[in-house]
C-alpha positions, -999 to +999 in steps of 0.1 A: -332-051+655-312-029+628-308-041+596-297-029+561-310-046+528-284-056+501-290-059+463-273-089+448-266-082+412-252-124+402-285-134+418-310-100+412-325-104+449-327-080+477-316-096+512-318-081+545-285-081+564-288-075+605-259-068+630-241-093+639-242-110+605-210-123+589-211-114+555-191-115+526-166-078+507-157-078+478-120-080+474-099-074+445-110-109+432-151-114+423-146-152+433-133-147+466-143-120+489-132-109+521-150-124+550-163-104+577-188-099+605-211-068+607-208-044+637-225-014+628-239+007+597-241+045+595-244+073+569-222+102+565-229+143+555-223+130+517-256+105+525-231+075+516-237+045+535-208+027+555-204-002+575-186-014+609-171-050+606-151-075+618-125-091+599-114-132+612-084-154+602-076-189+599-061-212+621-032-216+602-022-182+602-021-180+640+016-183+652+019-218+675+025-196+705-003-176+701-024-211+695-016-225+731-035-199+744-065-222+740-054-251+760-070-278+740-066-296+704-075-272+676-092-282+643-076-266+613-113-262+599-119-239+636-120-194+624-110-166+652-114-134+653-087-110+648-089-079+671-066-056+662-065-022+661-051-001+626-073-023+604-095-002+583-127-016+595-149+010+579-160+002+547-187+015+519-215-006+522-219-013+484-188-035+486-208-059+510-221-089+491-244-110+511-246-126+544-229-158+546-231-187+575-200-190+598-194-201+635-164-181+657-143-205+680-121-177+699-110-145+703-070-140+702-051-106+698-028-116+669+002-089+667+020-076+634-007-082+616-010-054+588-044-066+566-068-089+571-065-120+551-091-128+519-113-156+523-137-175+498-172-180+498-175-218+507-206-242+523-199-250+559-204-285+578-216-284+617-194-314+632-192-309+661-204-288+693-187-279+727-177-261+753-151-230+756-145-208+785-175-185+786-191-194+755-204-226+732-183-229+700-188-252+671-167-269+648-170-269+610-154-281+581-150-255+551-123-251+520-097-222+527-084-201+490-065-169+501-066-142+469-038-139+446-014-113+453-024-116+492+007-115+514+008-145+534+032-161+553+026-201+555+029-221+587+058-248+581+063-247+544+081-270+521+102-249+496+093-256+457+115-244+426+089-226+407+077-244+372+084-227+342+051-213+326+065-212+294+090-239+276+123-223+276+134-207+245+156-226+220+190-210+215+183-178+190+217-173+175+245-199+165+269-182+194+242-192+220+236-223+210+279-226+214+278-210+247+250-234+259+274-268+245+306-255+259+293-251+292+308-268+322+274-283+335+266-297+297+271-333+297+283-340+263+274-373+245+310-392+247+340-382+265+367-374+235+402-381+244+398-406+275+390-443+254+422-458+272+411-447+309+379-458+304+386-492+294+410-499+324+386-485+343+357-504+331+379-538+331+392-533+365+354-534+383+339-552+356+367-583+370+360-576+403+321-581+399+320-612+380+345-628+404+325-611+438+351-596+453+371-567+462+396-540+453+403-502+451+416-483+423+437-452+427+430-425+405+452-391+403+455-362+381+457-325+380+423-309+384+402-305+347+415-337+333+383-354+334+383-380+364+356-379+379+334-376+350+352-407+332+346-429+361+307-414+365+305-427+331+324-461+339+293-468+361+268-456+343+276-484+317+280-506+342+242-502+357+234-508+322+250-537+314+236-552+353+203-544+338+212-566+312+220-595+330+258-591+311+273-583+347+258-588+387+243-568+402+257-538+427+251-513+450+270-475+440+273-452+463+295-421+460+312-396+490+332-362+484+357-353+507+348-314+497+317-318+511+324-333+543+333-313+575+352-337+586+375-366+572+357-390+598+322-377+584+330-400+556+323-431+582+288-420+592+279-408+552+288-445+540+271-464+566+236-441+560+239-446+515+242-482+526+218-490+554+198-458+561+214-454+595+225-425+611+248-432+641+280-414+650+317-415+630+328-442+657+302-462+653+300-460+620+332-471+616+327-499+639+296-512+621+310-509+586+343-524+593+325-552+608+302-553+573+330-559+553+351-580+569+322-606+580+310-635+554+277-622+533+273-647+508+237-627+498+250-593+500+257-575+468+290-558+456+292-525+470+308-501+446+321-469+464+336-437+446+358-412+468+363-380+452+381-355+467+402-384+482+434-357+497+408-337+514+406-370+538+434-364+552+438-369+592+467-372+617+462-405+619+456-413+588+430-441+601+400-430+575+425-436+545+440-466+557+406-481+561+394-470+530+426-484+510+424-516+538+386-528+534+385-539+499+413-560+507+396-582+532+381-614+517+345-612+524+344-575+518+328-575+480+340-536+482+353-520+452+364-484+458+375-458+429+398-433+453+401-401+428+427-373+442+448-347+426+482-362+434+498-392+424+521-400+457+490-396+480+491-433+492+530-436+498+539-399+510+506-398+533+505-438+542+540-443+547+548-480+561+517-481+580+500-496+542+532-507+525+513-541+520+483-526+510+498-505+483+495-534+454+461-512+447+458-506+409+470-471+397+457-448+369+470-415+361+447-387+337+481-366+326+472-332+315+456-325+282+472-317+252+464-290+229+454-313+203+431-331+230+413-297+240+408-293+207+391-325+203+371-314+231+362-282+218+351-297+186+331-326+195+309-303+218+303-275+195+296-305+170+275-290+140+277-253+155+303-236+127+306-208+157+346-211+157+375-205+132+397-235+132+426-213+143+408-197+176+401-231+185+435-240+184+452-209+200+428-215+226+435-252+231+473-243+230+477-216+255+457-233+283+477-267+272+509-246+277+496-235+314+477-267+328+456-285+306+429-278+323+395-285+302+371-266+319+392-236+320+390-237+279+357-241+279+357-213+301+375-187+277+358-202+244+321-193+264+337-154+268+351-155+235+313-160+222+303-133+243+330-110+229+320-115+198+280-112+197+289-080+216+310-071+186+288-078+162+256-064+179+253-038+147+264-057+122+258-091+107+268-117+129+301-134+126+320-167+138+344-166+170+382-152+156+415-151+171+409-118+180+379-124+201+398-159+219+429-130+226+407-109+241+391-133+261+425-149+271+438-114+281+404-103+303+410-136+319+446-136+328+448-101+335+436-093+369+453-065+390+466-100+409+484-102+379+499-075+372+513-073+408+533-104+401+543-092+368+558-062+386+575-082+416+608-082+425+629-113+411+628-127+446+589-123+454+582-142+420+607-173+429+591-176+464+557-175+443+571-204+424+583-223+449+547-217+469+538-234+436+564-265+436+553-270+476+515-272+466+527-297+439+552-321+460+523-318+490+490-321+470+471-295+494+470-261+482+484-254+517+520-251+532+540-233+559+567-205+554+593-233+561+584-255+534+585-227+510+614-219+523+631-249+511+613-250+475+632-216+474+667-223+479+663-249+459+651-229+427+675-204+438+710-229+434+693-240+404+695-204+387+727-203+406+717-171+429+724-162+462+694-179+491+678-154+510+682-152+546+651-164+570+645-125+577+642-116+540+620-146+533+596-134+559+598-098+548+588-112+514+562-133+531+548-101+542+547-079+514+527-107+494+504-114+524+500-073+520+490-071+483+468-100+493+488-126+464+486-147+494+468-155+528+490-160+557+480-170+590+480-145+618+503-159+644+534-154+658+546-193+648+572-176+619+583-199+602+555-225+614+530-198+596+506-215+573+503-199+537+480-204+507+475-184+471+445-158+473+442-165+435+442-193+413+474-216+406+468-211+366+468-170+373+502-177+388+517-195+366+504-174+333+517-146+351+558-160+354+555-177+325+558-141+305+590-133+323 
């Protein structure tokens, strides 16, 4: 039979290679070659020496169709050929290592495949021997390492987050070590201007633990006033001080009605953080009410948080009522902190349906003040001497003036750092100025959005406003035409003008809905039509409070 002797430089021996052979290409890496079996060899005009092979694949880059071809249980140790035509399958025989011991299990015509995959030189184990349509195959065990840089697409994959291969770089300038501490996601070391809050907060569950049973809090506030993130803070001192023996132990669980597709998702999200089961919303609703309204002298106090709390909102009303009714019951050992951004929720939604439910504990965050943000400000940026007292402040005083909003000033204070690094790119670097918190202030409230209100007629901005004064009364950024409607007669007697008629308020409707200040349902309801702002309440209101 043909053969063709190979020179092994690692091992300085000569080895003779015949046909049908699997041997072992080099491929870009020396460690681990390309596997392949040997079909033919040749020489061209030039007298160089080529060779005919084979390349084979793994069984776990065949798709799972193309695997129940073979009608039987398939080892993932078991190699098949791949015949398919476009590989380059002639090769220089120089590239050819050695010959190296492998066993075939099938043949299957595997489609889209554009290069053969990289294999490593590894000892094989005989297991196992039997039969296969019109041939004897074995099975062996062997260790599989594809090449780096090899395209490969794996079979049922778990995604990763890749590890950093280097610690991340420390902060190289005093403005990026600000920009890092006044971002929203930094979780500062205390929570400045929120000591009262707190402490009811903390008293109210503390109380309810000790003495085993159950109650709901209601917490409002306007949106960046720091609910959520006082009462994450309430329990975290409270697992603590359980740790500690100073209070029993609880369960915490926590639900947000933003991430919920529906209100009675909440049912089916509570019953699966308590038990691990996943059954549907009426049943979960069944079970749970049954969980804490039945005696359960062994079972821990459940502590529940529901942010989001006006995003629950149903026709009904049944998931709020239960929510404000199970901590109530006797046996329940429920405590629920309900956080939502308006203060009437429970009355306005709930109605007489809950009037004797409504002895629940209030708490309302109010707005910051300017000397709060900049408390904020301050205690964040700590050490970092990135600000001039007097940015700080005009900062902390216009977005007091619009809606004390926190994160918004932590917002423009990150851009004013930006500003000013750009600024001082080829110079020496400074500190953060008024100039650079104006600047910052005026790319941020200064969107075309903006200037199309500024530039509205006097009857466009009222209905604006009272869009505003509806979102308010209502707590869902969300009304019809005819709500509006009446926000705007209303501000219109108070400046003592003249009310539009229904006709003009839709024709203003319209012209908004055009510039795209606001969305409006496409329907032919009229009045009935559902609205909503296509930019931020904050943009609005910086925009009419200039006029």
């Amino acid at each position: 039979s043909r053969g063709i002797i190979i020179k092994s430089e690692r091992s300085r021996t000569e080895k003779c290679i015949q046909l049908g052979d699997f041997v072992l290409i080099e491929g870009e890496n020396a460690d681990q070659p390309f596997v392949a079996q040997l079909l033919d060899f040749y020489e061209d005009g030039a007298q160089q020496k080529h060779a005919v092979v084979q390349w084979f694949s793994h069984i776990t880059e065949i798709p799972q169709n193309k695997r129940k071809l073979l009608k039987r249980e398939v080892s993932p140790q078991e190699v098949f050929f791949d015949q398919v035509s476009g590989y380059d399958n002639d090769i220089a025989v120089e590239t050819i290592i050695e010959s190296v011991l492998v066993c075939t299990a099938a043949h299957l015509y595997l489609q889209g495949r554009k290069k053969p995959q990289q294999f490593g030189k590894h000892n094989i184990t005989m297991q196992l021997l039997y039969s296969f349509p019109n041939q004897i195959c074995l099975r062996f065990s062997f260790s599989l390492q594809p090449l780096p840089g090899t395209p490969k697409t794996p079979r049922n994959a778990t995604p990763e987050i890749p590890r950093r291969s280097h610690a991340a770089q420390k902060p190289a300038s005093m403005l990026e070590e600000a920009r890092l501490r006044l971002h929203v996601s930094a979780i500062p070391k205390s929570l400045p201007c929120r000591e009262e809050e707190f402490q009811d907060i903390y008293n109210f569950v503390e109380s309810k633990l000790i003495d085993g049973t159950g109650g709901c809090m209601y917490i409002s506030g306007v949106p960046g006033t720091g609910k959520t993130a006082t009462v994450h803070e309430v329990i975290r001192c409270l697992q603590q001080a359980a740790e500690n023996d100073d209070v029993p132990a609880f369960e915490f669980i926590e639900i947000n009605g933003m991430k919920l597709t529906d209100p009675h998702q909440a049912y089916v999200q509570i019953l699966e953080l308590l038990t691990g089961q996943k059954v549907t919303a009426t049943h979960a609703a069944t079970l749970l009410a049954k969980l804490f309204c039945t005696p359960g002298p062994k079972r821990k106090t459940t502590v529940l948080i529901v942010d989001e709390l006006d995003l629950l909102w149903t026709r009904k009303q049944n998931v709020m009522y239960n929510l404000f009714d199970w901590p109530t019951q006797k046996h329940s050992k429920l405590i629920i902190l309900a956080i939502a951004n308006t203060m009437d929720l429970p009355e306005r939604i709930m109605m007489n349906r809950v009037a004797s439910r409504l002895g629940l504990t209030r708490m309302s965050f109010q707005p910051y003040t300017y000397k709060q943000l900049q408390q904020i400000i301050s205690s964040r940026l700590n050490s970092v001497k990135a600000f001039e007292e007097d940015a700080i402040q005009l900062v902390s005083r216009k977005v007091a003036a619009l809606s004390g909003d926190a994160r918004r000033c932590l917002d423009i204070c990150r851009r004013a750092t930006e500003i000013c690094e750009f600024a001082s790119q080829k110079s020496t670097p400074e500190i953060v100025r008024m100039a650079h918190v104006t600047e910052a202030i005026d790319e941020m409230f200064s969107s075309p959005y903006i200037n199309a209100i500024r530039n509205a007629s006097l009857h466009e901005q009222i209905f604006l406003k009272a869009i505003l004064a509806e979102f308010r009364r209502a707590g869902v950024e969300e009304a019809t035409v005819q709500q509006v409607y009446h926000q705007h007669i209303s501000l219109c007697r108070m400046e003592g003008m003249q009310s539009p008629t229904v006709s003009e308020i839709m024709a203003i409707c319209s012209r908004l809905g055009a510039c795209r200040l606001l969305l409006v349902e496409s329907s032919n309801k009229y009045l009935h039509m559902r609205v909503r702002l296509n930019i931020s309440q904050d943009d609005v209101m910086y925009a009419l409070k200039d006029e």
